[in-house]
C-alpha positions as CSV (number, residue, x, y, z in Angstrom):
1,X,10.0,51.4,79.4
2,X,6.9,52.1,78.2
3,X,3.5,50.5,78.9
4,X,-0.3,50.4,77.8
5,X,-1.2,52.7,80.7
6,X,1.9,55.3,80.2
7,X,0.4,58.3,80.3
8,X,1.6,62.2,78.6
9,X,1.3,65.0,81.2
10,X,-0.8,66.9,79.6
11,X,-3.2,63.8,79.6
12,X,-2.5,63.3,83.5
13,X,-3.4,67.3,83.7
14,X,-6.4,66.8,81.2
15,X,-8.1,64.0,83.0
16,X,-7.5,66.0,86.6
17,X,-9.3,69.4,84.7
18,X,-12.0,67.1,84.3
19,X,-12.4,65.6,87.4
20,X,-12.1,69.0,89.1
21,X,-14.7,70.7,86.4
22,X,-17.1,67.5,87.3
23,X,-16.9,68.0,91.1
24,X,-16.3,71.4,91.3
25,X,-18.0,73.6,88.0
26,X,-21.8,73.7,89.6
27,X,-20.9,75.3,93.0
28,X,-19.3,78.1,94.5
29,X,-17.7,78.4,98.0
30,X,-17.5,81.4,100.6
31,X,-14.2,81.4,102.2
32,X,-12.5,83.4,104.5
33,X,-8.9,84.1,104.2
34,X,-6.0,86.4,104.3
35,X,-4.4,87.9,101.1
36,X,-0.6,87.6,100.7
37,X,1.6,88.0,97.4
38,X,-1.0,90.4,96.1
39,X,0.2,91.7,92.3
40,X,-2.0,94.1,89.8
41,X,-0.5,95.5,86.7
42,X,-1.8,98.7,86.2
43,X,-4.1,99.5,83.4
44,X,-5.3,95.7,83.4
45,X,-8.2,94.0,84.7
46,X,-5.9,91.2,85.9
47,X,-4.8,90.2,89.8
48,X,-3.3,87.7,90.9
49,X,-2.6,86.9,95.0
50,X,-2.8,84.2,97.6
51,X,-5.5,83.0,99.9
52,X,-4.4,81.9,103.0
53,X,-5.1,80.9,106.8
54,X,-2.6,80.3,109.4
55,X,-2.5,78.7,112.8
56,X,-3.9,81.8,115.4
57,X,-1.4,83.8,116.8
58,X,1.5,82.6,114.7
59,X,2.8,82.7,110.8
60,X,2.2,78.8,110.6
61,X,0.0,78.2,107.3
62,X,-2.6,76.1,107.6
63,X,-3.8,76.2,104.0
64,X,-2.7,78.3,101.0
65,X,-3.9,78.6,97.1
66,X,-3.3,80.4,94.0
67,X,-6.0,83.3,93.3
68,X,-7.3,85.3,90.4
69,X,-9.6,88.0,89.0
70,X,-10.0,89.2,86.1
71,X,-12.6,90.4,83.7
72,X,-16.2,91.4,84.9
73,X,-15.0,89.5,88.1
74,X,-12.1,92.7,88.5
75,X,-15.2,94.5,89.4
76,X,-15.8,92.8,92.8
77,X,-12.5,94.2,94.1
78,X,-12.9,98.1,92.5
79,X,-16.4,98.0,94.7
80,X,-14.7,96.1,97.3
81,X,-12.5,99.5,98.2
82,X,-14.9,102.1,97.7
83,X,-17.0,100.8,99.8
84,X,-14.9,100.1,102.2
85,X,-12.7,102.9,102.2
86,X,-9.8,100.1,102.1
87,X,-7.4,99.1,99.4
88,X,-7.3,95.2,98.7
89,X,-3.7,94.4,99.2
90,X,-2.3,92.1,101.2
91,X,-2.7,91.5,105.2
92,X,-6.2,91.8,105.0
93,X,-8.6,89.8,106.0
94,X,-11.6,89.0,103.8
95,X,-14.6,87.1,103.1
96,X,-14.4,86.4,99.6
97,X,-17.0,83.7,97.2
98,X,-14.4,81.6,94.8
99,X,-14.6,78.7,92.1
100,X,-11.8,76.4,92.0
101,X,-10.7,75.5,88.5
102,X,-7.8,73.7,87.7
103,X,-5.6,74.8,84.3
104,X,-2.8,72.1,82.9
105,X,-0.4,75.5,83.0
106,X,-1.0,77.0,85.9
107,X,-2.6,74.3,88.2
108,X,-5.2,74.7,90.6
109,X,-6.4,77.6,91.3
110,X,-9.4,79.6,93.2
111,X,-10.9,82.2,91.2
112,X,-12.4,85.1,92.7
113,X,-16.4,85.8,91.6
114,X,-17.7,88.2,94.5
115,X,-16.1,89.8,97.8
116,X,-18.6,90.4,100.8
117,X,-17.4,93.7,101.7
118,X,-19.2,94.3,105.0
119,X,-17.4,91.3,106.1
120,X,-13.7,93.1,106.0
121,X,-15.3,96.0,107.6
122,X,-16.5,94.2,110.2
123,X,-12.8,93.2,110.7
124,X,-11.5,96.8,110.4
125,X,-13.5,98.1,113.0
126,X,-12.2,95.4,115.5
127,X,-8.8,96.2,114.7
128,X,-9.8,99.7,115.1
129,X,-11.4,99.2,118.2
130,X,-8.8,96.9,119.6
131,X,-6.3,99.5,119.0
132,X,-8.7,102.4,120.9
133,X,-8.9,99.8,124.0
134,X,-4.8,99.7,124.0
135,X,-4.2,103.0,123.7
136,X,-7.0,104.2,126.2
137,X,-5.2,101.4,128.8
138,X,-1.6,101.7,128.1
139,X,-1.9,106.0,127.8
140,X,-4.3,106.7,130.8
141,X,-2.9,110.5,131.5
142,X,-3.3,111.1,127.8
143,X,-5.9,109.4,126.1
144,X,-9.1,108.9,127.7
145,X,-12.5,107.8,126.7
146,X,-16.0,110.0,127.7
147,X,-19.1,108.5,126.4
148,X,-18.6,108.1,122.7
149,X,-16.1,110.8,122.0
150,X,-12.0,110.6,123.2
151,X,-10.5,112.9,125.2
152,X,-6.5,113.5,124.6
153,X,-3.6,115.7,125.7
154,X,-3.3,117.1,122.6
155,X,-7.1,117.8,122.8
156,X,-6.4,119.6,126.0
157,X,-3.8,122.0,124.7
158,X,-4.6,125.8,123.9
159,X,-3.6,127.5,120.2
160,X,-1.9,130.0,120.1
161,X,-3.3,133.6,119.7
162,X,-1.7,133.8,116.4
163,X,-0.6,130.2,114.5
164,X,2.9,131.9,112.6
165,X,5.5,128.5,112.6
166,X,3.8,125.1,111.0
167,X,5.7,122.0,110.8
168,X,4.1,120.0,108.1
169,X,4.3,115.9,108.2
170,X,3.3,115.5,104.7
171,X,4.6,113.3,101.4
172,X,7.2,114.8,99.4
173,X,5.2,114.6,95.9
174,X,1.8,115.0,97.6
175,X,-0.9,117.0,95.9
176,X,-2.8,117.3,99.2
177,X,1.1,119.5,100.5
178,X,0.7,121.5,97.3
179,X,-2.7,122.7,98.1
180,X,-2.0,123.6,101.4
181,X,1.1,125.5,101.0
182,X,-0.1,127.4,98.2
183,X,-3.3,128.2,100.1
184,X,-1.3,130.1,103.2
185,X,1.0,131.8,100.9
186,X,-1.8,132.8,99.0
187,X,-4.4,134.0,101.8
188,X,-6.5,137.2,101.2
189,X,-5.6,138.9,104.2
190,X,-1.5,139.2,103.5
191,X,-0.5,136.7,106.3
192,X,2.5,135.5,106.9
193,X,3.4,131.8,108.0
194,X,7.3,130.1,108.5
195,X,6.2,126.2,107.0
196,X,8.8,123.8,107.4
197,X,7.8,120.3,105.8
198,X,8.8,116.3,107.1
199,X,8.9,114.7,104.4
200,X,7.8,110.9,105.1
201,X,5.9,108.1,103.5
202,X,2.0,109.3,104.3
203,X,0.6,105.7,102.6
204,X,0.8,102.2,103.8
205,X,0.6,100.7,107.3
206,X,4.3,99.7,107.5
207,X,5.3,103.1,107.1
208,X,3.7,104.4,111.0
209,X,7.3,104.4,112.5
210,X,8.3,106.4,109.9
211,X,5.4,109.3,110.5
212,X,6.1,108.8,114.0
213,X,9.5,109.6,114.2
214,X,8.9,112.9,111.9
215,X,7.2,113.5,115.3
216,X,10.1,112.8,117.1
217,X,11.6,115.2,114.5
218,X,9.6,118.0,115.5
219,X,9.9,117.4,119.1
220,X,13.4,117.6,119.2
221,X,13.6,120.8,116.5
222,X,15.2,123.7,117.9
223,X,12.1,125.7,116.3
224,X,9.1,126.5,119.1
225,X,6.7,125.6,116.5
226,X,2.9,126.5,116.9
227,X,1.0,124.0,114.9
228,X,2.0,120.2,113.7
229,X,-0.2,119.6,110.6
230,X,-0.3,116.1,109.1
231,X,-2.0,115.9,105.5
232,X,-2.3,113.4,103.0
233,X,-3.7,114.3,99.1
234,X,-3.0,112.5,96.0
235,X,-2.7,108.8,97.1
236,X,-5.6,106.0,97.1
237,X,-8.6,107.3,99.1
238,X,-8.8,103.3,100.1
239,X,-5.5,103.7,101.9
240,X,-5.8,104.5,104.9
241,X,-4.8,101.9,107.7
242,X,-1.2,104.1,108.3
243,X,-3.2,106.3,110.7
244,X,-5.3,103.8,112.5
245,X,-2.5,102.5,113.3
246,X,-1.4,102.6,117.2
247,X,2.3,104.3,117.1
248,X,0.4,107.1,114.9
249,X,-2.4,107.9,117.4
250,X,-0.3,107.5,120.3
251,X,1.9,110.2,119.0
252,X,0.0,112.0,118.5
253,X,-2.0,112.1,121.3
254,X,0.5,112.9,123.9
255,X,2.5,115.7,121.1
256,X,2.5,118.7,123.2
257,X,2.3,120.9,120.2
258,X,-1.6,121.1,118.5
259,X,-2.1,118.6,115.7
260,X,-4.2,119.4,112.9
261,X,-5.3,116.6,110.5
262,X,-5.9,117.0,107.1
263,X,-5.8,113.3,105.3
264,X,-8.2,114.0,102.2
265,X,-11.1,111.2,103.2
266,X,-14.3,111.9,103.0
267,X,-16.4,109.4,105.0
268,X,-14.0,107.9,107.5
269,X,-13.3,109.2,110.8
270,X,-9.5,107.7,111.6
271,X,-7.8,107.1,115.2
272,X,-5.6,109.6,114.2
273,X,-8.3,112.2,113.7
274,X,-9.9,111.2,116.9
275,X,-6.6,111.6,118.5
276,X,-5.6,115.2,117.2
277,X,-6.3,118.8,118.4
278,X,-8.6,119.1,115.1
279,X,-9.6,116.7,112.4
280,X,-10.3,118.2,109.1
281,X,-11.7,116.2,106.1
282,X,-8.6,118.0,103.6
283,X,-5.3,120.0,103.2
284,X,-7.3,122.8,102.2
285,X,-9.6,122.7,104.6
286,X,-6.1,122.9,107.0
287,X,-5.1,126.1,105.5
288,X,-8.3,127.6,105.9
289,X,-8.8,126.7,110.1
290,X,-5.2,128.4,110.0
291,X,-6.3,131.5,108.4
292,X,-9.6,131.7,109.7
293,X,-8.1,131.6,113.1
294,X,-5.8,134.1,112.6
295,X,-8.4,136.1,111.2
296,X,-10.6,135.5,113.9
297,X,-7.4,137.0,115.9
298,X,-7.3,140.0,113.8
299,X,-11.1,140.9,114.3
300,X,-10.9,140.5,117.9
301,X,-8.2,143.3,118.0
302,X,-10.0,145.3,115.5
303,X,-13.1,145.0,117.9
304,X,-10.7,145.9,120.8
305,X,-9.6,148.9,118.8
306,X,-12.7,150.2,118.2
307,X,-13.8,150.2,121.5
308,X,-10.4,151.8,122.7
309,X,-11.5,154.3,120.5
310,X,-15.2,155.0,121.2
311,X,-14.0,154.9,124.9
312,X,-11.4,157.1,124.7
313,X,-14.0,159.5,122.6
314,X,-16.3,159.3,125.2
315,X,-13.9,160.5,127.8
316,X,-12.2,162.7,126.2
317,X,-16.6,164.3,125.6
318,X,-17.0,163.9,129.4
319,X,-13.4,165.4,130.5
320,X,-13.8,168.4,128.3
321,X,-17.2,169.1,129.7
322,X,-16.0,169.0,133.5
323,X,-12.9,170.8,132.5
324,X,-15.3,173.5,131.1
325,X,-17.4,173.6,133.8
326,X,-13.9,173.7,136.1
327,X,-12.8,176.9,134.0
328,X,-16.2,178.3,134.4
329,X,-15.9,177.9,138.1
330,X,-12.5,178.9,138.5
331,X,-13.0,182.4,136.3
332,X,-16.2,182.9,138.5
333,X,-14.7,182.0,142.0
334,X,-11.5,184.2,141.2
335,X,-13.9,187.3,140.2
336,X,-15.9,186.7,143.6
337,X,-12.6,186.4,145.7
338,X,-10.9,189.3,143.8
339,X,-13.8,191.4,144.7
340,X,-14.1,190.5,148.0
341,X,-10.1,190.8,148.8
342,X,-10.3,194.1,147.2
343,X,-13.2,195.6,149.8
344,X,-11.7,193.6,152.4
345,X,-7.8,195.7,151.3
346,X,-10.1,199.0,151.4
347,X,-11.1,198.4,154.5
348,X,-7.9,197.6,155.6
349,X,-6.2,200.7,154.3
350,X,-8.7,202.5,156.2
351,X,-7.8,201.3,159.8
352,X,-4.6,202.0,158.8
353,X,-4.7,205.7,157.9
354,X,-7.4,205.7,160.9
355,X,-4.8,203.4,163.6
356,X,-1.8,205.5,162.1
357,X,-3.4,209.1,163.5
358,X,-4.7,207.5,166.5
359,X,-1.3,205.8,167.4
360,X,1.4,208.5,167.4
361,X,-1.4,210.8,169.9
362,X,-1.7,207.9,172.2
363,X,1.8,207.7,172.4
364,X,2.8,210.9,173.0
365,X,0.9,211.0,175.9
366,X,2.1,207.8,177.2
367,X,5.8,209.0,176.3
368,X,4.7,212.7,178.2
369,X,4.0,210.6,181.5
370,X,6.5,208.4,181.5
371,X,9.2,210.8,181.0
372,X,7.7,212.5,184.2
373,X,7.8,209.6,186.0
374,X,11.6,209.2,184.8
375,X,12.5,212.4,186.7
376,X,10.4,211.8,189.7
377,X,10.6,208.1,190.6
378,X,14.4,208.4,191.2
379,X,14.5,210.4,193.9
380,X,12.2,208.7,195.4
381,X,13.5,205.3,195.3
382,X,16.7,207.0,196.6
383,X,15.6,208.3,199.7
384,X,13.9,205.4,200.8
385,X,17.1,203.3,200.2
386,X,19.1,205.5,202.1
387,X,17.0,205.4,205.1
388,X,17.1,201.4,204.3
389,X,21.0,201.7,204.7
390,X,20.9,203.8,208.0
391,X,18.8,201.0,209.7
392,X,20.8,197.6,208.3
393,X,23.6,200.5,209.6
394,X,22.3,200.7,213.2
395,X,21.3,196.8,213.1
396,X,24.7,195.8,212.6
397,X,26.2,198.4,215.3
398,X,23.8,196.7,217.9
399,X,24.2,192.9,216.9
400,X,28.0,193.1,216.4
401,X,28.4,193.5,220.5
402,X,25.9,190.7,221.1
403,X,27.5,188.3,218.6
404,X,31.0,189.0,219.7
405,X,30.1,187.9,223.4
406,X,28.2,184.8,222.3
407,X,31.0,183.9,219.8
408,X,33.7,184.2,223.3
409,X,31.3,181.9,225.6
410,X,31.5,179.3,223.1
411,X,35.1,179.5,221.9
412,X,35.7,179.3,226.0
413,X,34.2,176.5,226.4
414,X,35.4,174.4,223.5
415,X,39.1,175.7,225.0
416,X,37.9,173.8,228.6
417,X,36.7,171.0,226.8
418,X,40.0,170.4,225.1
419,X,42.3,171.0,227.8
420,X,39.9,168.3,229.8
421,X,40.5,165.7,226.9
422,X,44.2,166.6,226.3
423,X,46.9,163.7,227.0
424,X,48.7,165.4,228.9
425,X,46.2,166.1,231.9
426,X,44.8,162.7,231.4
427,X,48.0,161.5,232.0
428,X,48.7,163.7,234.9
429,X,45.1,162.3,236.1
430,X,46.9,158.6,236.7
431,X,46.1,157.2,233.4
432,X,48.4,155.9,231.0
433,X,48.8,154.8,227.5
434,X,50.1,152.2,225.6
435,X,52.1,152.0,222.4
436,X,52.6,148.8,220.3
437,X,54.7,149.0,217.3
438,X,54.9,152.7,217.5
439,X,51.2,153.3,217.4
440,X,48.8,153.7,220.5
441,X,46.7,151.1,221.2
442,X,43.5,150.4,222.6
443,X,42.8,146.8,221.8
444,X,44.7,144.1,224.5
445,X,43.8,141.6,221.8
446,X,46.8,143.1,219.6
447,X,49.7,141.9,222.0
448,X,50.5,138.3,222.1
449,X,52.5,136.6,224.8
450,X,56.2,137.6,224.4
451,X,55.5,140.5,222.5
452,X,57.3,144.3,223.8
453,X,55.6,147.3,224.0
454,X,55.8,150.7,226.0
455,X,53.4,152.2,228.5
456,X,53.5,155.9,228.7
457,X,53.1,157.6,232.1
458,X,53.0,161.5,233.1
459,X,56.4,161.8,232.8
460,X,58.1,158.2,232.1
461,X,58.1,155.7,229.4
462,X,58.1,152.0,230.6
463,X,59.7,149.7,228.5
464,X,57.8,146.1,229.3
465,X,57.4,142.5,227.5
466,X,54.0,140.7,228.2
467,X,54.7,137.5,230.3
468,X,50.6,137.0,231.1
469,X,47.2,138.7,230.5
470,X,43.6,137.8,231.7
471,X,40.1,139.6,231.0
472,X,39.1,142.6,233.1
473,X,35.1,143.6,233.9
474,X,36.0,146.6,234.4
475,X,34.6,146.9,238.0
C-alpha cells in the first residue's frame, strides 16, 4: 500500500546520482587494479572492462567495479600501448586515475580519465625478470646468466656452413610469413631454400603451449632441419607478452637446432630474443641473416678458389722453370757423357786390336813349350816310378820273412795260453766245476739248502744235493 514516503526508482536512483555527484564530482582517485572482462568495438572510442583486486596468491576478489572510457578519455589507453609496447587487455596490472559516477541505467561506475603508464611497465619488467630468475635456476646447463647478457644452449650451437632446410613457427595469415618467404625465394643470388611452415597462434599470452609444442613439432620431424625461425608480422606491435613468457624461452633455449627471431618490434628486447641463437628486429631482416650468410658462404669459396688458382699458377711458373732447367741439364750431361763414352769406346777398341795381336804370339809360344814338355815329362815320370816299384819290390821281399816269424811267436803263444786255460787241463789239474740247473756256476749263493746240482771232475760227473754250506777265506 502506498505511503507519503513511497518512492519511484528512478527517484531512489536520482537522489543516489546526487549524493554520489556531491561527494564524489570534485575529486579524482589513483587506483591500482587488474583489468578483467575487457570489451572494445572496433572503430569506436568506447571500452568497457572491470577493475579488480584479489586476495594475493589466489582468485578471491577483494573488490570489483564497472569501468569505462570513452571520448578524449579513449586517448589515455591508445598512449597507454605505445608507450608501453603492451596491449590493454585483461590480466594486466595497472595504475589507472578514475572518477566514480553513478548513472540510474547502468549504476555505479568508475570512469577512466588518465593511465600512469610507467606504472604497468614497472610491473612488466618484474614479471620479466621473475621469469629470467626461473629459467636461469630451474635450466642451469642451458641458460645462464654473465654480467648483463644470457648465455644459452641454443646460443652455443654452430650454423651450418650453408642454412638450405628452415622450419618456420609463424601465423598462418601473417604478413611478417609473407615477407619472409617471398624474400628467400626471391634472393639475388639464385638460392635455394626447402621452408616448411608451423602454423600456430603467434599473439596472446595463452597461446605459449601452443608455440611451444610447434617446437616439439620440429623436434620430432623426420627432417634434419638447419634453422628454426620464429616471426611474427601483421598483429598489434603492443602484443607481445606470448614470448616473454617462460615455456617460450625455455624452449627455446635448450632447441638443439639454431633459433632465429624475427617478431616485428622495434624497441623491445623479449626473453625469447634473449634466449635465441639470433634476435632480429623483423621477418625481413630473417631472410636477409639467411642469405647473407649463405652469401658470406659463397665468397669464402670464391676466395678459396681464387687462391687454388693463383697457387696452382704459381707452381705450375716454378715447376716449368725447374723442369727447363732439368731438360737443359739432362741434354747437356747426355752430350758430355756421350762424348766421353765414345773416347773411352775408342780407346777400348784400341787395346783390343792391340791385346788381340799380342795374345795369339804369346800363346803360341806358351803352346810351343808346353807341347815339349808333353813329350818329355812322361818319360821321365816313368822311370822314376819304375825304380819306386823295384824298391817297395825289394821292401816287401825283406819284410815278408821278418813278419812271418813274428806273426808265428805270437800265434804260439796265444796257443800256450789257451791250452793253459782250457777245462780240460784245469780239470785234469784237480779242479772241478759245478753246474746248477744246466749252467756252470760260480756263485755258492745260487744253491739253497736241499737244492741238486752236479760237480764235474776230470773224468766223472757227481750227482750231489746240498745238506750244509759255510763261508770259506780262502786260505
Amino acid at each position: 500500500m502506498a505511503s507519503s514516503d513511497t518512492l519511484r526508482l528512478s527517484q531512489l536512483a536520482a537522489q543516489v546520482e546526487k549524493v554520489v555527484s556531491n561527494a564524489f564530482s570534485a575529486i579524482q582517485f589513483w587506483v591500482i587494479a587488474d583489468i578483467s572482462n575487457y570489451n572494445h568495438k572496433p572503430g569506436t572510442t568506447f571500452h568497457s572492462f572491470e577493475l579488480i583486486e584479489k586476495v594475493p596468491g589466489t582468485d578471491n576478489l577483494l573488490a570489483k567495479f564497472s569501468g569505462r572510457a570513452w571520448g578524449d578519455d579513449a586517448q589515455h589507453i591508445a598512449l597507454f600501448e605505445s608507450r608501453t609496447g603492451q596491449k590493454f587487455g585483461n590480466n594486466i596490472q595497472v595504475l589507472v586515475r578514475v572518477k566514480v559516477n553513478f548513472h540510474a541505467t547502468y549504476g555505479l561506475q568508475l570512469q577512466l580519465t588518465d593511465i600512469d603508464h610507467t606504472f604497468t611497465l614497472g610491473v612488466l619488467e618484474k614479471q620479466r625478470q621473475q621469469t629470467l630468475e626461473k629459467l636461469c635456476r630451474e635450466n642451469p646447463l642451458y641458460i645462464k646468466k654473465d654480467g648483463e647478457e644470457y648465455w644459452t644452449k641454443n646460443k652455443s650451437l654452430q650454423l651450418p656452413g650453408v642454412i638450405q632446410k628452415i622450419a618456420v613457427i609463424t601465423g598462418k595469415t601473417s604478413a611478417g610469413w609473407q615477407d619472409f618467404s617471398h624474400s628467400l625465394e626471391t634472393n639475388p643470388y639464385g638460392y635455394k631454400f626447402s621452408i616448411t611452415p608451423y602454423f600456430t597462434d603467434v599473439q596472446g599470452e595463452d597461446k605459449a603451449l601452443a608455440m611451444q609444442n610447434a617446437l616439439v613439432d620440429i623436434f620430432q620431424s623426420s627432417t634434419q632441419y638447419d634453422l628454426v625461425v620464429i616471426i611474427r608480422g601483421g598483429g598489434a606491435q603492443t602484443d607481445l607478452l606470448l614470448f616473454d613468457h617462460y615455456l617460450v624461452g625455455r624452449a627455446i633455449a635448450r632447441f638443439p637446432v639454431p633459433v632465429f627471431t624475427g617478431i616485428g618490434h622495434q624497441k623491445n628486447i623479449t626473453i625469447a630474443d634473449m634466449m635465441a641463437h639470433t634476435s632480429l628486429k623483423t621477418p625481413t631482416k630473417v631472410a636477409d641473416a639467411i642469405i647473407n650468410h649463405n652469401r658470406q658462404f659463397e665468397d669464402q669459396l670464391v676466395t678459396i678458389q681464387k687462391t687454388i688458382l693463383i697457387k696452382a699458377q704459381q707452381t705450375l711458373s716454378t715447376k716449368t722453370n725447374l723442369l727447363n732447367t732439368t731438360r737443359s741439364l739432362i741434354i747437356n750431361s747426355t752430350y758430355v757423357l756421350l762424348s766421353d763414352y765414345k773416347h773411352e769406346l775408342a780407346d777400348i777398341r784400341q787395346s783390343v786390336i792391340d791385346n788381340g795381336r799380342e795374345i795369339p804370339f804369346r800363346n803360341r809360344v806358351e803352346l810351343s813349350n808346353l807341347t815339349s814338355t808333353m813329350f818329355s815329362k812322361p818319360k821321365i815320370i816313368i822311370g822314376t816310378k819304375s825304380a819306386d816299384l823295384k824298391n817297395a819290390i825289394g821292401n816287401i821281399k825283406s819284410y815278408q820273412a821278418g813278419f812271418l816269424r813274428n806273426a808265428s811267436g805270437y800265434l804260439g803263444h796265444f796257443i800256450s795260453y789257451f791250452d793253459a786255460v782250457s777245462p780240460v787241463n784245469t780239470l785234469k789239474r784237480g779242479f772241478a766245476m759245478v753246474k746248477y740247473n744246466d749252467q756252470i756256476i760260480s756263485d755258492p749263493r745260487q744253491i739253497k739248502k736241499g737244492d741238486t746240482f752236479t760237480v764235474i771232475m776230470k773224468t766223472t760227473e757227481l750227482y750231489a744235493q746240498l745238506n750244509n754250506k759255510k763261508d770259506y777265506d780262502g786260505k
